[in-house]
C-alpha positions as CSV (number, residue, x, y, z in Angstrom):
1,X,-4.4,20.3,19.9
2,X,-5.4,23.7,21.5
3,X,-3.7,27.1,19.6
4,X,-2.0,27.6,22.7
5,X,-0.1,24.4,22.6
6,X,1.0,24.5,18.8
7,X,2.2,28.2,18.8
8,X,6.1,28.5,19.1
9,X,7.0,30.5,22.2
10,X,9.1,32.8,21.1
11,X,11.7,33.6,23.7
12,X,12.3,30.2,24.2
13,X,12.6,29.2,20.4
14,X,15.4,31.4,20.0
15,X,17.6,29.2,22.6
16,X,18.9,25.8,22.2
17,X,17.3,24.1,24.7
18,X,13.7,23.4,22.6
19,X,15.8,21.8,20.5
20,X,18.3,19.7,22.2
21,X,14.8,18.4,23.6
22,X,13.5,17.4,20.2
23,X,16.6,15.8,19.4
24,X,16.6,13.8,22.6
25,X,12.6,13.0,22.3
26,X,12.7,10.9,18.8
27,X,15.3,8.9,20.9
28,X,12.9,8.3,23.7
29,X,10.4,6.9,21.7
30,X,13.0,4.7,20.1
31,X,13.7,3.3,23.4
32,X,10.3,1.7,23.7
33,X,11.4,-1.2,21.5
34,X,15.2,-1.6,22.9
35,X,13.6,-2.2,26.5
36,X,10.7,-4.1,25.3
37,X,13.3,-6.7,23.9
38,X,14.9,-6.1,26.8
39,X,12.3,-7.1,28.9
40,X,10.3,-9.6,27.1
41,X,12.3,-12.7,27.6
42,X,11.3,-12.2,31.0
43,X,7.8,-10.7,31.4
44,X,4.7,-11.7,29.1
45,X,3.6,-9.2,26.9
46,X,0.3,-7.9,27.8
47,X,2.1,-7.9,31.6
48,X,4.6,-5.6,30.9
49,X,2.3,-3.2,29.2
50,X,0.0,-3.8,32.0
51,X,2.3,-2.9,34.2
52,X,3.9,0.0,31.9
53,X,0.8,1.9,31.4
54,X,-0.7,1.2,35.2
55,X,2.1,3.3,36.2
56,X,2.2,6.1,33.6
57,X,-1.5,6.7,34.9
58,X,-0.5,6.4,38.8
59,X,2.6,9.2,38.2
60,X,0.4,11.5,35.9
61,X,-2.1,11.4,39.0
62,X,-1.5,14.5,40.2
63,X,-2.2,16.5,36.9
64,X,-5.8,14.6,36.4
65,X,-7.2,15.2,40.2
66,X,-6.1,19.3,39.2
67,X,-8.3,19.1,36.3
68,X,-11.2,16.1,37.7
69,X,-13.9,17.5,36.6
70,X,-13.3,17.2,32.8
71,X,-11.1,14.0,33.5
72,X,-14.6,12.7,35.2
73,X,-16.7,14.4,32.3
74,X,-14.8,13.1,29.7
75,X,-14.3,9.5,31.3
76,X,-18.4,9.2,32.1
77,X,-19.9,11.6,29.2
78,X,-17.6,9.7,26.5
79,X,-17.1,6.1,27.6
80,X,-16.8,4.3,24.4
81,X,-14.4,7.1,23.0
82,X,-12.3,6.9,26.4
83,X,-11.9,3.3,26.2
84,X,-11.1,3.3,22.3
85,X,-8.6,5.5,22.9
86,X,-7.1,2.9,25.4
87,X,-7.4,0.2,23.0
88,X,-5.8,1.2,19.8
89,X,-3.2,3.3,21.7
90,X,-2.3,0.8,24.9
91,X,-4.0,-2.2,24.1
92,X,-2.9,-2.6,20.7
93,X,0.4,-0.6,20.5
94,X,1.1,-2.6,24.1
95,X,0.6,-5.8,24.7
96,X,0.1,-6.5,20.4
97,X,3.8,-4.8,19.8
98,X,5.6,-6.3,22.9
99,X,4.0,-10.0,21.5
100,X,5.3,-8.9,18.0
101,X,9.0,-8.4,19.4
102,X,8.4,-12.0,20.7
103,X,9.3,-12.9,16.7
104,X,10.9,-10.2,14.9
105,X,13.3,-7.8,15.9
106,X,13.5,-4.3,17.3
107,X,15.0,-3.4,14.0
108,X,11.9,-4.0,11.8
109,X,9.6,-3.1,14.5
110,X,11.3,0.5,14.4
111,X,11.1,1.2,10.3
112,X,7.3,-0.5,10.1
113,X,6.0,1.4,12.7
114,X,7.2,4.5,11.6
115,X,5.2,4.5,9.0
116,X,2.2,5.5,10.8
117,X,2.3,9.4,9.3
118,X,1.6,8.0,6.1
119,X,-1.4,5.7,7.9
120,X,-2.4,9.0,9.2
121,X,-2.9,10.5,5.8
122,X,-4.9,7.5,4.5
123,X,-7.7,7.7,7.0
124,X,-7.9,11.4,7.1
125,X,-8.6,11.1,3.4
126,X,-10.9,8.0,3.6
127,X,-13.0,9.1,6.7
128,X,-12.7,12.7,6.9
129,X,-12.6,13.6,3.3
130,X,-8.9,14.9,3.7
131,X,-7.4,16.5,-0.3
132,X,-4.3,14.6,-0.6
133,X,-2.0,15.9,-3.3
134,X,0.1,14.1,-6.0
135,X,3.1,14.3,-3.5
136,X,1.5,12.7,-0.7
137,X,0.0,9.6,-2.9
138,X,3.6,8.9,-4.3
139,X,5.0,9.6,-0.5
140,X,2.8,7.5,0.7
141,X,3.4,4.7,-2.2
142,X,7.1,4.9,-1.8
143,X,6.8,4.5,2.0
144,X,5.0,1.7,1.7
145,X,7.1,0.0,-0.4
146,X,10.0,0.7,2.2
147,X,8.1,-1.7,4.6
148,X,7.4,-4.7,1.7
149,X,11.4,-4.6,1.5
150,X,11.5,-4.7,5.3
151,X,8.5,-7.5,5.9
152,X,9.8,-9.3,3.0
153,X,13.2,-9.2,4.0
154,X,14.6,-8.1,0.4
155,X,13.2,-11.1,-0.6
156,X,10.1,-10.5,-3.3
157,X,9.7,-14.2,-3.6
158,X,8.7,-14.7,0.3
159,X,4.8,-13.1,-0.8
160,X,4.8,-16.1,-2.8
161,X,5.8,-18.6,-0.4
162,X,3.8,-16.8,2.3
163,X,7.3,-16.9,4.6
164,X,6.0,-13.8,6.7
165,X,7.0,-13.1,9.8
166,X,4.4,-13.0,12.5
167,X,6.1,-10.5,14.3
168,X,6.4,-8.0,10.9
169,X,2.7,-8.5,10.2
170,X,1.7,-7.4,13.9
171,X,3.9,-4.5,14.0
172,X,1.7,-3.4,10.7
173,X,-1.5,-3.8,12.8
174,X,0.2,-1.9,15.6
175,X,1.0,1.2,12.8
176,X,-2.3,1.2,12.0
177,X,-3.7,1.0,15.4
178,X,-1.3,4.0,16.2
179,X,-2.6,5.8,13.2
180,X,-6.0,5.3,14.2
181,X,-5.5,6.5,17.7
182,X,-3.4,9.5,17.2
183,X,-6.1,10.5,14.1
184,X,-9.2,10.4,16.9
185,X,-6.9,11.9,19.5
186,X,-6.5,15.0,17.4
187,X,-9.9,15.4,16.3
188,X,-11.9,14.9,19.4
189,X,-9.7,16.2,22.5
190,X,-11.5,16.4,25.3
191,X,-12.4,19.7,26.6
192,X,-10.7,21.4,29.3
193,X,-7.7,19.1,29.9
194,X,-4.4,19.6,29.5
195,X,-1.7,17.3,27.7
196,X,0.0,15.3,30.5
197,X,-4.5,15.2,31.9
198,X,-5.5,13.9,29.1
199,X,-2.4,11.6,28.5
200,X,-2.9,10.2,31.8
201,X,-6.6,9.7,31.8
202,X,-6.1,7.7,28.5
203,X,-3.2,5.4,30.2
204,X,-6.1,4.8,32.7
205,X,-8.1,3.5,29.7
206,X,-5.3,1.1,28.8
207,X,-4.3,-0.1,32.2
208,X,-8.0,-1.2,32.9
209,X,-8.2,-3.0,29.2
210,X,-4.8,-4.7,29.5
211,X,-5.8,-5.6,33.3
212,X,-8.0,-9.2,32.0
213,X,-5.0,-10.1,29.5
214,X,-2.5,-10.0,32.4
215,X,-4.8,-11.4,34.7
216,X,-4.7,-14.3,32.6
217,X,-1.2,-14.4,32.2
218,X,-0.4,-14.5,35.6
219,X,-2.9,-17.2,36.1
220,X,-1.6,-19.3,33.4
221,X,1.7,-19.3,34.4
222,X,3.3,-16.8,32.5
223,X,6.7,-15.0,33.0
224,X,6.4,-12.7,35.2
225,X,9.0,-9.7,36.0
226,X,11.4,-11.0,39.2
227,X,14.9,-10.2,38.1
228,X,16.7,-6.8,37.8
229,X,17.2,-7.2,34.0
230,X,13.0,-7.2,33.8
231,X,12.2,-4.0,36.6
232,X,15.2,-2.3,34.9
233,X,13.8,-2.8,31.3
234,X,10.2,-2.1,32.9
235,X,11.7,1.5,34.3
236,X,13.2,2.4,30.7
237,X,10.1,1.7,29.3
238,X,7.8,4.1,32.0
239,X,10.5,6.8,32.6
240,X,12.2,6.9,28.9
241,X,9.6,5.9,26.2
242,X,6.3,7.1,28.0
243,X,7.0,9.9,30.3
244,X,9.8,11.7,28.9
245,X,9.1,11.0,25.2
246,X,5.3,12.1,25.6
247,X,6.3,15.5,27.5
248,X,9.8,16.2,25.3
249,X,7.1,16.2,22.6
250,X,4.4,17.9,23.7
251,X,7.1,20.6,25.4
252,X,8.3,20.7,21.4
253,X,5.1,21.6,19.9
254,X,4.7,24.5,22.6
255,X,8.0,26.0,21.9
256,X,8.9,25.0,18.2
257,X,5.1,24.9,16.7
258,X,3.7,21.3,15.3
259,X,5.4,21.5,12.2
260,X,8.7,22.2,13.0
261,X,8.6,19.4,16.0
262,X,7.7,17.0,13.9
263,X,10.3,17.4,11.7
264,X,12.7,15.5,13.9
265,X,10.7,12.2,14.2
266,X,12.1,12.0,11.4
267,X,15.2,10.5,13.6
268,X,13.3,7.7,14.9
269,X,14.1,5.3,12.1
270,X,17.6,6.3,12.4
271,X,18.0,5.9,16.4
272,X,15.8,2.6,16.8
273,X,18.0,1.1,13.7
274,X,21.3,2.5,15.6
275,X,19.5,1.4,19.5
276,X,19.1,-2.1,18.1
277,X,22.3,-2.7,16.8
278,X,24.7,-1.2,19.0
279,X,22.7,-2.1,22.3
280,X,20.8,-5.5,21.4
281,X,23.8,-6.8,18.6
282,X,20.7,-7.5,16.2
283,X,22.7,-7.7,12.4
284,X,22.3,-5.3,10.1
285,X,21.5,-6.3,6.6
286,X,21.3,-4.6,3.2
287,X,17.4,-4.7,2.9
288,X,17.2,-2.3,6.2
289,X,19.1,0.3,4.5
290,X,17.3,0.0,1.5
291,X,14.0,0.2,3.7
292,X,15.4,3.0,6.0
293,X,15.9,5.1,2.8
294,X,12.5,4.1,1.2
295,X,10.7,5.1,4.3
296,X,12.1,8.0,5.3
297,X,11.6,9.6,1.6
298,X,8.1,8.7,1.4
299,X,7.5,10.1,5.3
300,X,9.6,13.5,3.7
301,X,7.7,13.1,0.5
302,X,4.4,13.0,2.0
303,X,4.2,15.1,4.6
304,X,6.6,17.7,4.4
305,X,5.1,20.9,4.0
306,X,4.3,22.4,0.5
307,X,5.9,25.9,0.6
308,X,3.9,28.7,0.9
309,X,4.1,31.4,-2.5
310,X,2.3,34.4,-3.0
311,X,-0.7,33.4,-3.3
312,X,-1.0,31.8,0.1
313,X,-0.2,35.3,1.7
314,X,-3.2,37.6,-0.7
């Protein structure tokens, strides 16, 4: 992320409006999962992110052909990177999550996935040499044992049995996957693009790589969007979870600064929880408060900032 994108604006900062954003935006996200329940009784998996991702490229169109010749660049000097980007961040974290709601629910999805700052921390420290402190290990532990009482479904005995759910276990993968992609994102951004450029030339990458999976699907015989219910869950997913929750955060970052916009993701476990129960009717059980509360204080444990004290500022 470029200086000029991380550091708060401050005219704007002083208003509300920066913030009522960033307390809309962790909703938007959440929203991914509510439609993609939504929608997947009615549209196969890799389909609907086909189709999600395909038009997140075609509306951010205009921004890439302003900045072509580094969307071009990037796309032909860095082809592997390009497409990786496509595959752990629309491949995997499309079609793999949307097949995972096929078997769990957008409950779980929500608290596992969120989990991915902690992933983020891990791979930083194993393949960039990253110092983690004392906090961050026990955030990070504590975390982690939020999602076993989520995937096991407060049951300890289930790892013996192997009674997993299918759905739990691709969610992890889809954490890590998001880990992975927003790790590389950050530490190789293409030159001379701009957010919503580079978010759209990276939709491109996902559209292309999801393109053979729902090929397939459609030639097999697989459900295919044709009722309102499917378009309208299709629409939340483009306009709610990828457009507006992509720019509300990026518009946060300029006007806030990185660290204090990413303070309020810490709503997302909250609002998917809240989404899934008041709009889908999934039950709320004991174990997901336990693993809402687990979570959220190893994500505050481990990545909250350490304060700064006079030796910081010599």
């Amino acid at each position: 992320m470029s200086k000029s994108t991380s550091t708060p604006i401050h005219g704007e900062s002083a208003s509300l409006v920066p913030y009522l954003v960033m307390l809309a935006t962790p909703l938007f996200f959440s929203s991914n999962l509510i439609f993609g329940r939504l929608a997947i009784p009615e549209v196969a998996p890799f389909t609907l992110a086909f189709i999600r991702w395909t038009a997140a490229a075609l509306i951010l169109t205009p921004w890439v052909m302003r900045e072509w010749a580094p969307a071009r660049a990037f796309v032909t000097g860095h082809p592997r990177h390009w497409l990786l980007l496509g595959f752990l961040g629309m491949w995997i974290c499309g079609g793999i999550v949307y097949l995972g709601l096929e078997y769990t629910t957008a409950t779980n999805g929500t608290l596992i996935y969120t989990t991915s700052p902690l992933i983020i921390l891990i791979i930083e420290r194993l393949f960039f040499g990253r110092p983690v402190t004392g906090r961050e290990i026990a955030g990070i532990i504590i975390g982690f044992l939020g999602v076993a009482v989520i995937v096991l479904r407060g049951e300890p005995q289930a790892l013996l049995s192997l009674r997993l759910n299918t759905g739990d276990l691709l969610f992890v993968v889809a954490a890590i996957s998001w880990a992975a992609y927003s790790v590389l994102l950050r530490k190789n951004r293409p030159e001379g693009l701009n957010t919503l450029s580079q978010f759209g030339v990276v939709a491109a990458a996902g559209a292309v790589l999801l393109m053979p999976m729902a090929l397939w699907e459609f030639l097999s015989g697989a459900r295919m969007p044709v009722t309102t219910t499917a378009w309208g869950g299709i629409a939340g997913i483009v306009f709610f979870a990828s457009l507006l929750a992509f720019s509300g955060f990026q518009y946060g970052i300029a006007r806030l600064g990185a660290a204090t916009a990413g303070i309020f993701m810490y709503l997302l476990p909250p609002y998917g929880v809240a989404l899934a129960v008041l709009v889908l009717g999934e039950p709320f059980h004991p174990y997901h408060l336990v693993g809402i509360a687990t979570v959220l204080t190893g994500l505050i444990m481990a990545t909250a900032k350490r304060p700064r004290t006079r030796a910081d500022t010599r």
